[in-house]
C-alpha positions in Angstrom: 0.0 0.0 0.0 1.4 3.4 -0.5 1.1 6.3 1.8 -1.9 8.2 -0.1 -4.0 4.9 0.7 -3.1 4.6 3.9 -3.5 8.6 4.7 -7.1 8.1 3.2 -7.8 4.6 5.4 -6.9 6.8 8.6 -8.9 9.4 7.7 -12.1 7.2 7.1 -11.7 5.3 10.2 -11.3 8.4 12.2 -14.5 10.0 10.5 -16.4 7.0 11.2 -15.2 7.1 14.9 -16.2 10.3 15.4 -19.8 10.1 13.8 -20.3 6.8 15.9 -19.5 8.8 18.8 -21.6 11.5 18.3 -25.0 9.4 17.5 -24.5 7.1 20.5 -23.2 9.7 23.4 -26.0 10.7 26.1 -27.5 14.2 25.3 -29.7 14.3 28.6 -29.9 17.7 29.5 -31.5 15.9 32.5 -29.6 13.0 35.2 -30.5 10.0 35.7 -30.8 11.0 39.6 -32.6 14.5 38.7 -35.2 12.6 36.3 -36.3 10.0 39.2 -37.3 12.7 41.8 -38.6 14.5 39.1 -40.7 11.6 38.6 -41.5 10.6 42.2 -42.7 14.4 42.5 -44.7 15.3 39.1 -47.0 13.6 36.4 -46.3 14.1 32.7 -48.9 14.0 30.2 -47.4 13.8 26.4 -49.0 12.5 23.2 -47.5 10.4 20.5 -47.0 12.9 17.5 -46.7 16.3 19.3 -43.6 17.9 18.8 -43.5 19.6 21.8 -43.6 16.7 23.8 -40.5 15.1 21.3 -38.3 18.5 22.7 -39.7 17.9 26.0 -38.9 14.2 26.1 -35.1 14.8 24.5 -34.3 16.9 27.5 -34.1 13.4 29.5 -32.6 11.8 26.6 -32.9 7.7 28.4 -33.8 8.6 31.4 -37.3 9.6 30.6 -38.4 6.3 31.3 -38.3 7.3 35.0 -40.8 9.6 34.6 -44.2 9.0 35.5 -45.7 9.7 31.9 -49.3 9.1 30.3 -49.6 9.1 26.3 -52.6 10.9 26.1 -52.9 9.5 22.2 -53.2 5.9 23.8 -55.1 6.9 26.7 -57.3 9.7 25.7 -60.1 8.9 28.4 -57.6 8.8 30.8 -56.6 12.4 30.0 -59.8 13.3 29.6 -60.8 12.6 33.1 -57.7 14.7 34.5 -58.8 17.4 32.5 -55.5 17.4 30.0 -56.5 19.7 27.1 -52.8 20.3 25.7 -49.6 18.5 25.9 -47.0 19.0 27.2 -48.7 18.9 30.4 -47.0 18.3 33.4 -49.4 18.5 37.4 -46.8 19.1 40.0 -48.7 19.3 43.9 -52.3 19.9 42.0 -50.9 22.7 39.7 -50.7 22.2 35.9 -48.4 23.5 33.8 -48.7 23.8 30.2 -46.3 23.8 27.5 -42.7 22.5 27.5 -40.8 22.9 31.0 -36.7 23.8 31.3 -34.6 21.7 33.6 -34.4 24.5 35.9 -38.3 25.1 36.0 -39.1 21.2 36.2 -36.1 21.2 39.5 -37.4 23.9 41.3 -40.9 23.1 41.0 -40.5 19.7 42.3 -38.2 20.2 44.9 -35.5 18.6 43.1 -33.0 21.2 42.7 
């Protein structure tokens, strides 16, 4: 192999490496640690298709699933009954709040911060 090849394998691999790192790395905004008393303090009400639920839901990257979440596409009735009219939706203590939270917001009203 000459050097040119070479050079060019290098550089392939290395651009590979990178891109594989950059897809799988966490980008939580939110810990793993912050998202479970989040969780044990707060209900979240999202809905398959709303796109401000997909930006709410990226701020916890894998740790949303320690959130206690309702789909209000899949349960409708359900969300119905709480009285759920838009989503994101999150009841923290009785109080709703509407539209998509920041980390700081979503700490400070649960007493996570």
């Amino acid at each position: 192999m000459n050097k040119n090849t070479i050079t060019t394998i290098v550089i392939i691999l290395a651009v590979i490496g990178i891109a594989w790192f950059v897809i799988n790395r966490n980008t939580a905004e939110i810990s793993k640690d912050q998202s479970i008393c989040i969780g044990k303090n707060s209900e979240y009400y999202g809905q398959y298709g709303c796109p401000h639920c997909a930006t709410q839901k990226e701020m916890f990257g894998p740790n949303f699933k320690y959130l206690n979440s309702v789909d209000c596409f899949y349960a409708r009735e359900y969300c119905n009954e709480k009285n759920i009219t838009g989503t994101p939706t999150w009841i923290v203590n009785g109080q709703k709040y509407s539209g998509v939270q920041s980390k700081e917001k979503l700490l400070q009203i649960t007493g996570c911060s």
